[in-house]
C-alpha positions as CSV (number, residue, x, y, z in Angstrom):
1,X,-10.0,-89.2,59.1
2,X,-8.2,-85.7,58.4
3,X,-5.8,-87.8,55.8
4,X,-8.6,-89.9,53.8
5,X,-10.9,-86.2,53.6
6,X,-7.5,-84.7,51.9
7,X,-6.8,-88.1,49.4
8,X,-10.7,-87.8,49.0
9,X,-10.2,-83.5,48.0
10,X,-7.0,-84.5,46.0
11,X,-8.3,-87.3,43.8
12,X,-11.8,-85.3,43.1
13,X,-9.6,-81.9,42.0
14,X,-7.4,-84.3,39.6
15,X,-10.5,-85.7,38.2
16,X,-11.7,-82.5,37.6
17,X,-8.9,-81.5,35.7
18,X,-8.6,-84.8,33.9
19,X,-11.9,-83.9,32.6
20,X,-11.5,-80.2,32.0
21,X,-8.3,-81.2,30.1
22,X,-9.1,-84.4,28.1
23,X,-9.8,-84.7,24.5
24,X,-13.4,-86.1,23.6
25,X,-13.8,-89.6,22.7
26,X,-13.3,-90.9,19.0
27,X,-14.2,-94.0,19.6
28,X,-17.5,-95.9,20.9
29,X,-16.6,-98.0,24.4
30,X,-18.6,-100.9,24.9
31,X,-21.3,-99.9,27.7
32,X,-20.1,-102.1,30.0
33,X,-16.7,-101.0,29.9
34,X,-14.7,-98.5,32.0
35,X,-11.1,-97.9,31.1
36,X,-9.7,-95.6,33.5
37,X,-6.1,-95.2,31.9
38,X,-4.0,-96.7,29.8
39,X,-0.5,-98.5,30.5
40,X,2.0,-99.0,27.3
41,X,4.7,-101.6,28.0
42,X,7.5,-102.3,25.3
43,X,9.7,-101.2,22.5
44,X,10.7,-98.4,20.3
45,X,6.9,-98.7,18.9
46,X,5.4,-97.0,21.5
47,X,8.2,-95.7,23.4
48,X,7.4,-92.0,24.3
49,X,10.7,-90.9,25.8
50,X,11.3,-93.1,28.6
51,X,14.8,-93.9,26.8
52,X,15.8,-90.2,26.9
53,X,17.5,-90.2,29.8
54,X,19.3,-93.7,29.5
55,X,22.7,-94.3,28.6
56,X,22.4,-95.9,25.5
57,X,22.2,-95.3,21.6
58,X,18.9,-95.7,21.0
59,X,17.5,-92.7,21.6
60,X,15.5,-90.3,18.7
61,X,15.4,-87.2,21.1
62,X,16.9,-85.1,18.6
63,X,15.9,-83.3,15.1
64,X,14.8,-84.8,12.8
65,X,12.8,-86.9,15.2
66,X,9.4,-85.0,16.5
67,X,9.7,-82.3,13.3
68,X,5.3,-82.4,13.3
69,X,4.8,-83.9,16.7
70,X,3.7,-80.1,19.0
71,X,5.9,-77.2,18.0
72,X,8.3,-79.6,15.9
73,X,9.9,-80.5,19.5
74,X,12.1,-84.0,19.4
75,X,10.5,-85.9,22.5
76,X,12.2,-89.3,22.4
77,X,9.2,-90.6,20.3
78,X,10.8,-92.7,16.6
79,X,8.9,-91.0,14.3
80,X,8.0,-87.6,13.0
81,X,5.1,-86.9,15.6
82,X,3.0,-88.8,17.2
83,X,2.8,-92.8,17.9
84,X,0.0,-95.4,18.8
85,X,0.4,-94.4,22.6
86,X,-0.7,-91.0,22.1
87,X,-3.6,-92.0,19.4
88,X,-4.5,-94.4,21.9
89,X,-5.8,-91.9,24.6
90,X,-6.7,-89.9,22.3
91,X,-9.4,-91.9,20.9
92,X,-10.5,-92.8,24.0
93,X,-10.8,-89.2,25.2
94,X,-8.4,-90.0,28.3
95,X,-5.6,-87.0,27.4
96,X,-4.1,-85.8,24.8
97,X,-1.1,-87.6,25.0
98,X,0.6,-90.8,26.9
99,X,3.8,-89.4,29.0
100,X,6.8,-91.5,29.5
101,X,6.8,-92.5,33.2
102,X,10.3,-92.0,33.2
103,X,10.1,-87.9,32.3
104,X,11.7,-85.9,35.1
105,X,8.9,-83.3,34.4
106,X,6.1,-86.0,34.9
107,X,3.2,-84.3,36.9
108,X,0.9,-85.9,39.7
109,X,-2.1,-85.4,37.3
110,X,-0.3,-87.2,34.7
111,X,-0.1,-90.1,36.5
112,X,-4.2,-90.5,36.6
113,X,-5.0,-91.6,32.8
114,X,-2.2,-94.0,32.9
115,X,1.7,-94.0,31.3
116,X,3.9,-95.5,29.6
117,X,6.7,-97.9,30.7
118,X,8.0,-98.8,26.8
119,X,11.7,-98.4,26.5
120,X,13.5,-98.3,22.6
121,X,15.2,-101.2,21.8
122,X,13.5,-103.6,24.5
123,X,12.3,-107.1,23.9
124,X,11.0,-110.1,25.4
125,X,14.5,-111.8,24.9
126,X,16.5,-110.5,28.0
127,X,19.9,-110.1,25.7
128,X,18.0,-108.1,22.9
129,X,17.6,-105.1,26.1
130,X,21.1,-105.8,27.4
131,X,22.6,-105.6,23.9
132,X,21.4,-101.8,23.5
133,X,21.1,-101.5,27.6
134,X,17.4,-100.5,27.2
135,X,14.6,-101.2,29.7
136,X,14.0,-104.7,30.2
137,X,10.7,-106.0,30.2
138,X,11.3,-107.1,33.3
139,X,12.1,-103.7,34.7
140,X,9.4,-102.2,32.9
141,X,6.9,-104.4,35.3
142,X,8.9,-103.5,38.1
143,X,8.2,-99.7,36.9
144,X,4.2,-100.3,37.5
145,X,5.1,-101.0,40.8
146,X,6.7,-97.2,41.3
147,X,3.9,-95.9,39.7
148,X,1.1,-97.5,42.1
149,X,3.4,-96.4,44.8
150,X,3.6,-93.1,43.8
151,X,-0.1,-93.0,43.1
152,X,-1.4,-94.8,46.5
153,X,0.7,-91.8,48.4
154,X,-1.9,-89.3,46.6
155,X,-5.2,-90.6,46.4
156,X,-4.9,-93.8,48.6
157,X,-4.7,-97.8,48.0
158,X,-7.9,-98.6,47.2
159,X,-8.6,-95.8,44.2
160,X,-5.5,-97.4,43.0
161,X,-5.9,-100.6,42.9
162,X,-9.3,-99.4,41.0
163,X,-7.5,-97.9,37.8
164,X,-5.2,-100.2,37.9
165,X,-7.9,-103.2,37.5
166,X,-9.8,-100.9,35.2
167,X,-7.0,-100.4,32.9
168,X,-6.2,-100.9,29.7
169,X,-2.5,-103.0,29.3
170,X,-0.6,-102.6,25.5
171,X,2.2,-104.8,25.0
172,X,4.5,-104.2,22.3
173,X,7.6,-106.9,21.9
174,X,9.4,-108.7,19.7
175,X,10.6,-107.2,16.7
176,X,14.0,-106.1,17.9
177,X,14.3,-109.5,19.3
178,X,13.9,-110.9,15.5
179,X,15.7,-107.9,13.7
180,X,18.7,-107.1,15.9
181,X,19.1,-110.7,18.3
182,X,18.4,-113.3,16.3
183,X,19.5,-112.7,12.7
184,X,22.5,-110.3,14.3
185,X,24.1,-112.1,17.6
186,X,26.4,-115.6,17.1
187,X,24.8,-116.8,20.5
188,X,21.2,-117.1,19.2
189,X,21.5,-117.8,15.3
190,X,23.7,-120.6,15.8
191,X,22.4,-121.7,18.9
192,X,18.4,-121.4,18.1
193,X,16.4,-122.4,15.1
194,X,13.9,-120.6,13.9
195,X,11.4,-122.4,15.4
196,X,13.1,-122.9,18.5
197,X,14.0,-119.3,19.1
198,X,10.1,-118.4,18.3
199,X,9.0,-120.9,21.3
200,X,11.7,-119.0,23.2
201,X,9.9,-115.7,22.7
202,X,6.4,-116.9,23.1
203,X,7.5,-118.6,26.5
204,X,9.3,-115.0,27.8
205,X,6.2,-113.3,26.6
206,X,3.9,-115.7,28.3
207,X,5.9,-115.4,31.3
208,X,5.8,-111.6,31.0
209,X,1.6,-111.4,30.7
210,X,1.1,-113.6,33.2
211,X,3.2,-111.2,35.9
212,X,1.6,-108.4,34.4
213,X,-1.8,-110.3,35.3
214,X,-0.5,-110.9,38.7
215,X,0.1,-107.0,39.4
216,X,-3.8,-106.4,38.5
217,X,-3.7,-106.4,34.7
218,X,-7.0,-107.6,33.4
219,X,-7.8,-106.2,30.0
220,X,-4.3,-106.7,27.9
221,X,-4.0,-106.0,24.1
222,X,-0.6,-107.2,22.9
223,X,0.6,-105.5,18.8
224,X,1.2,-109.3,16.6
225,X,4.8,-108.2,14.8
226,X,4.5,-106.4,11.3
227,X,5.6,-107.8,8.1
228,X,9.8,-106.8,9.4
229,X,11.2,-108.2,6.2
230,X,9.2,-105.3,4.2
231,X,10.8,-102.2,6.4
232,X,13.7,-100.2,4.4
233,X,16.6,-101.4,6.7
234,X,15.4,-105.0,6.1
235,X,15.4,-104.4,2.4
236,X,18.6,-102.9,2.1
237,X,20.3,-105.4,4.3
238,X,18.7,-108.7,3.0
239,X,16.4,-107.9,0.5
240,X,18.6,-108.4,-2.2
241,X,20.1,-105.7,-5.4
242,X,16.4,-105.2,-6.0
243,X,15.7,-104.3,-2.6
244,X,12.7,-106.5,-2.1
245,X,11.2,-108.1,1.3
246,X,13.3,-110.6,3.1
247,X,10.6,-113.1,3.5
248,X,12.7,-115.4,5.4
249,X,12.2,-112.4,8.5
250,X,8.2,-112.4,7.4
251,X,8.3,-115.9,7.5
252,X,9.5,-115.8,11.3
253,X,7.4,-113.2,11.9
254,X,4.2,-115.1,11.0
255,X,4.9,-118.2,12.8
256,X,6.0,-116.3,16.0
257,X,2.4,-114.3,15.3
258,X,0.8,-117.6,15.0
259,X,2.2,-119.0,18.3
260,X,1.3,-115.9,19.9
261,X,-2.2,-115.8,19.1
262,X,-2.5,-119.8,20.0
263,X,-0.7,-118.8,23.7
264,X,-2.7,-116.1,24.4
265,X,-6.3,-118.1,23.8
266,X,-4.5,-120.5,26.4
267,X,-4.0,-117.9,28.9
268,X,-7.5,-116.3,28.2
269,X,-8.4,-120.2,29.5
270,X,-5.9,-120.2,32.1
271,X,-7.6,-116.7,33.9
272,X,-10.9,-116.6,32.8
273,X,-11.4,-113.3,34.8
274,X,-9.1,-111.5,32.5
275,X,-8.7,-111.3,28.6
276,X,-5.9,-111.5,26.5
277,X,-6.0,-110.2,22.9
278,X,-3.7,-110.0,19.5
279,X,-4.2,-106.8,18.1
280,X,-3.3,-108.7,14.7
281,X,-1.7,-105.4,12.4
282,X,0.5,-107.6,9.9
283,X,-1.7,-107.9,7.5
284,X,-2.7,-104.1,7.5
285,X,0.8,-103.1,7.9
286,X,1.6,-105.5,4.6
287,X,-1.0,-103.9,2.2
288,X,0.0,-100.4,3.3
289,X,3.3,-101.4,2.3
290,X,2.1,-103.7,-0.8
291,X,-0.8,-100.9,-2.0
292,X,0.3,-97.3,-0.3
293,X,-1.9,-95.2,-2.6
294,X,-5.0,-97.0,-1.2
295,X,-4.1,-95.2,2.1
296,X,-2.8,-92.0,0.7
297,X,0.7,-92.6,0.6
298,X,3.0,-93.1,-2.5
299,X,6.6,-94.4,-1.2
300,X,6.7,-97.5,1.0
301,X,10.5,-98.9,0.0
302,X,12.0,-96.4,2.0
303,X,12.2,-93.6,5.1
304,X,11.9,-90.0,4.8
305,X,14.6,-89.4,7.5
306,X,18.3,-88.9,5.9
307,X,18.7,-91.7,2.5
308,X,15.9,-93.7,3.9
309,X,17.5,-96.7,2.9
310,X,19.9,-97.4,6.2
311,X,19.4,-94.7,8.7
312,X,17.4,-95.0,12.4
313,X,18.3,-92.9,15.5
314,X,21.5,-91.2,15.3
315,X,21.8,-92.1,11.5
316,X,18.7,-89.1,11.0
317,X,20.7,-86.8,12.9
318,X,23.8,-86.8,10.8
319,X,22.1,-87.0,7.4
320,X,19.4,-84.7,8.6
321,X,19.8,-82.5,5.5
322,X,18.5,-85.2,3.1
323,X,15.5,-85.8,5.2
324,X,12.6,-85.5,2.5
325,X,10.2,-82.3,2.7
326,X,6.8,-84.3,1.7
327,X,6.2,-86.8,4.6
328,X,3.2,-87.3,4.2
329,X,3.7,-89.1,1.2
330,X,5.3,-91.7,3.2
331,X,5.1,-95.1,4.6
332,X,7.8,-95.2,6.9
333,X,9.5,-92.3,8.9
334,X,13.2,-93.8,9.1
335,X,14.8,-97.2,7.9
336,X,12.6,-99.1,10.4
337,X,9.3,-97.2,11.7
338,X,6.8,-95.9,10.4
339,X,5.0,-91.9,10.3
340,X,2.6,-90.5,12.6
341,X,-0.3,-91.0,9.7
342,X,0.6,-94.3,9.5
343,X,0.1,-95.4,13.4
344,X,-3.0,-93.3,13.4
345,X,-4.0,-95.6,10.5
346,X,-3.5,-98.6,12.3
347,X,-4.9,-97.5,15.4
348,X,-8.1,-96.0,13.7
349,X,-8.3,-99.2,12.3
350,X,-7.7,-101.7,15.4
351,X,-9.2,-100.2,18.5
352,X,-12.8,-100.3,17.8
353,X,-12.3,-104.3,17.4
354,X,-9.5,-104.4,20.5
355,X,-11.8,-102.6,22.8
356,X,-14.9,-105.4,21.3
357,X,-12.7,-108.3,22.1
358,X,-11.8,-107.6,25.3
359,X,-15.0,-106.6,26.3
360,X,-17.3,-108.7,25.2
């Protein structure tokens, strides 16, 4: 009795805070929704620093990465400041920010709105992690586990297993599996079509939603690919002397999209308690790159960080000193993702309809 009066006292003082602390709401939630945190599995995209402490290369928790995030402090985030993690809560007035689950200086009230499990690098092809030994997805599922453990030793199973079912789930996979796998490692190229690799993927992914579903998941938003062929790394390495998109990696991209969407509408059949939904962000991603001025921007062919044309992670570091001055002007943040005012573009522009779809 003694223990479930304390949990009781506990959880009602973290609300508290939660509230005190957290950012109004920017967005309208359907009224008969109720998302009590959100949980970010995934890649680089919407890694917030959970690779910081890994032994591995793909890391950005050093200048120039973080020069506009708060106080111009590098946090393990790729791009200047913040990414679709943080605008996510943010909109939805949860907290300011999403933490990495993985932070050593994680707090217990951090773990209320939800974190994020997203390691650089990762990808729904096991080899793509264990080629850059990131966080497989995988291990990122087993990492939801840790957290409800952590959690239920607080507040108690059953408030728990209630933000965990009232969640909201982003997936973002895939890209590195295209980018650095496929096109860049003998065992899949030669040993995958296009098409077949693609199946490959979409199967992995499937596999990975439907555990995620099993561990209480119900509301599940998963980013389609952007146009990869259009990013400046791409360009430079296969775009040709002119520099232009490799559309044979937006061709792959597309289909894969295209299978995606059809797999998740079978899943959505599959567990009609839950929903499953493409937040579909090629398209914008292509006529920001296609048309920046109509978003504000004026240079989409290449980063800001270092010569733009080549350079991601360490890269930035050593050419730090060419990094450009105006990034706001900019599409894309190093060779391969983009600025903060880019992924709040695409969130601004996404989450109203996400939050629609899953609820309706």
């Amino acid at each position: 009795m003694v223990q479930v009066l304390v949990q009781s006292l506990m959880y009602l003082s973290l609300c508290l805070m939660m509230q005190i602390c957290t950012p109004q709401a920017k967005v309208v939630v359907p009224k008969n929704a109720t998302i009590s945190a959100v949980f970010m599995f995934g890649d680089s995209i919407v890694d917030t620093g959970n690779n910081n402490n890994l032994i591995t290369l793909v890391k950005s928790n050093f200048p120039p990465y973080g020069r506009d995030f708060m106080g111009g402090k590098p946090t393990g985030r790729f791009s200047n400041g913040k990414i679709p993690p943080d605008f996510f809560v943010e909109q939805l007035g949860i907290k300011e920010l999403l933490p990495a689950f993985l932070d050593p200086n994680l707090q217990l009230q951090d773990l209320i709105g939800g974190v994020n499990f997203a390691s650089a690098g990762a990808g729904f092809d096991p080899l793509t992690s264990e080629l850059v030994s990131a966080i497989p997805m995988s291990k990122q599922l087993q990492l939801l586990d840790e957290y409800k453990m952590k959690l239920k030793c607080f507040i108690g199973e059953e408030r728990v297993d209630s933000i965990v079912a009232n969640g909201l789930y982003i997936v973002s996979a895939g890209s590195d599996d295209i980018v650095n796998t496929y096109f860049h490692t003998p065992t899949r190229i030669f040993d995958y079509s296009v098409f077949s690799y693609t199946e490959l993927l979409v199967r992995l992914a499937s596999s990975f939603l439907q555990e995620l579903h099993a561990k209480g998941a119900r509301r599940i938003g998963v980013f389609s690919l952007t146009p990869l062929g259009c990013i400046p790394s791409m360009r430079t390495l296969a775009g040709g002397i002119k520099r232009r998109c490799a559309e044979n990696y937006n061709q792959m991209v597309q289909l894969l999209n295209s299978k995606l969407s059809s797999e998740l509408h079978r899943l959505n059949e599959a567990f009609p308690h839950a929903r499953m939904v493409l937040i579909d962000i090629y398209g914008l991603v292509l006529d920001i790159v296609k048309s920046p001025r109509k978003y504000g921007f004026e240079i989409s062919d290449r980063g800001c960080c270092g010569s733009g044309l080549i350079e991601t992670g360490f890269l930035c570091n050593q050419w730090d000193f060419l990094t450009c001055s105006n990034v706001s002007e900019y599409v894309f943040w190093d060779s391969y993702h983009p600025t903060e005012n880019v992924y709040k573009v695409m969130v601004q522009e996404k989450l109203r309809k996400l939050l629609v779809e899953l609820y309706s």
